[in-house]
N, C-alpha and C positions, 0 to 999 in steps of 0.2 A: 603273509600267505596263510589262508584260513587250512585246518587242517581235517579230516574226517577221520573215526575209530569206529572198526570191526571188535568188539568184546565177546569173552565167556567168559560167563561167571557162576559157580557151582556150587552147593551146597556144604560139601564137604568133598575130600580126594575122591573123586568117583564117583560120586552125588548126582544130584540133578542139574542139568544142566541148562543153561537159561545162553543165547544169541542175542547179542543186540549191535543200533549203530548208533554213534552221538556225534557232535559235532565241539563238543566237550566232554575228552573222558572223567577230568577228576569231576565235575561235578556230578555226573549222570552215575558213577559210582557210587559217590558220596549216600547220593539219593537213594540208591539200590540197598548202601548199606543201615542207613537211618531209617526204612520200611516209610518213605517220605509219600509215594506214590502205591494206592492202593495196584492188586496186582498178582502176577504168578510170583516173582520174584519175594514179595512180602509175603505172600502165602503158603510157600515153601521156606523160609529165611534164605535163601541163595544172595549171598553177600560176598562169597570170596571169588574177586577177580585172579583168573587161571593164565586167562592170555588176551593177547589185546593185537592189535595189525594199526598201521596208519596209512591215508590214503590225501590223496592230494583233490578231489573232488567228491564231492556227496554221492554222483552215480556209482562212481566205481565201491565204496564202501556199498554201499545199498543193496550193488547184485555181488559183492564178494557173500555180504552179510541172509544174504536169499540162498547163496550157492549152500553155505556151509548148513546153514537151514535146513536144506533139503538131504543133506550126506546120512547116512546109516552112523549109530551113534559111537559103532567102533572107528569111525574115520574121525570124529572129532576128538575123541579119546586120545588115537595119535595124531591129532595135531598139538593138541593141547603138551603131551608127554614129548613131544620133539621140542619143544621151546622150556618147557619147565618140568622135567620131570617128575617132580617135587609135588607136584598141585603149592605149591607156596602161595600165598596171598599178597598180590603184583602192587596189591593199593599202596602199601607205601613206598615203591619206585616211583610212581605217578606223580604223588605229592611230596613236592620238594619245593 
């Protein structure tokens, strides 16, 4: 069963924050973190994964990843501080 990923990934704890969806986290990470694809994400360095969601179809990641999109930036804030309060960098639970 194929899987889909809701991400944020931030600059630094509190930083700028960057939404995305992939249909593979580690490498779409990876990517994010090696400045591999020209971008906001390389242009800011936004390299540390915050928080991540998994979804069983691409739609449903797509309008999760639209919804949080659109939130005021203290609601991603707390979502982000409800899963890791830490801002810790999630990339190396991912790659195992």
């Amino acid at each position: 069963m194929r899987s889909f990923w809701v991400y944020i990934l931030a600059s630094a704890p509190g930083g700028t924050l960057y939404i995305g969806v992939t249909n593979d986290l580690v490498r779409r990470i990876f990517e994010h973190r090696e400045g591999t694809v020209p971008g906001f994400t390389r242009k800011y360095q936004i390299k540390l994964l915050v928080y991540f969601e998994q979804y069983d179809t691409a739609a449903a990641a797509i309008q999760r990843e639209k919804n949080i999109k659109h939130w005021p930036r203290e609601w991603k804030i707390d979502l982000i501080v409800s899963k890791n309060p830490t801002w810790r960098d999630l990339y190396g639970e991912i790659v195992q």
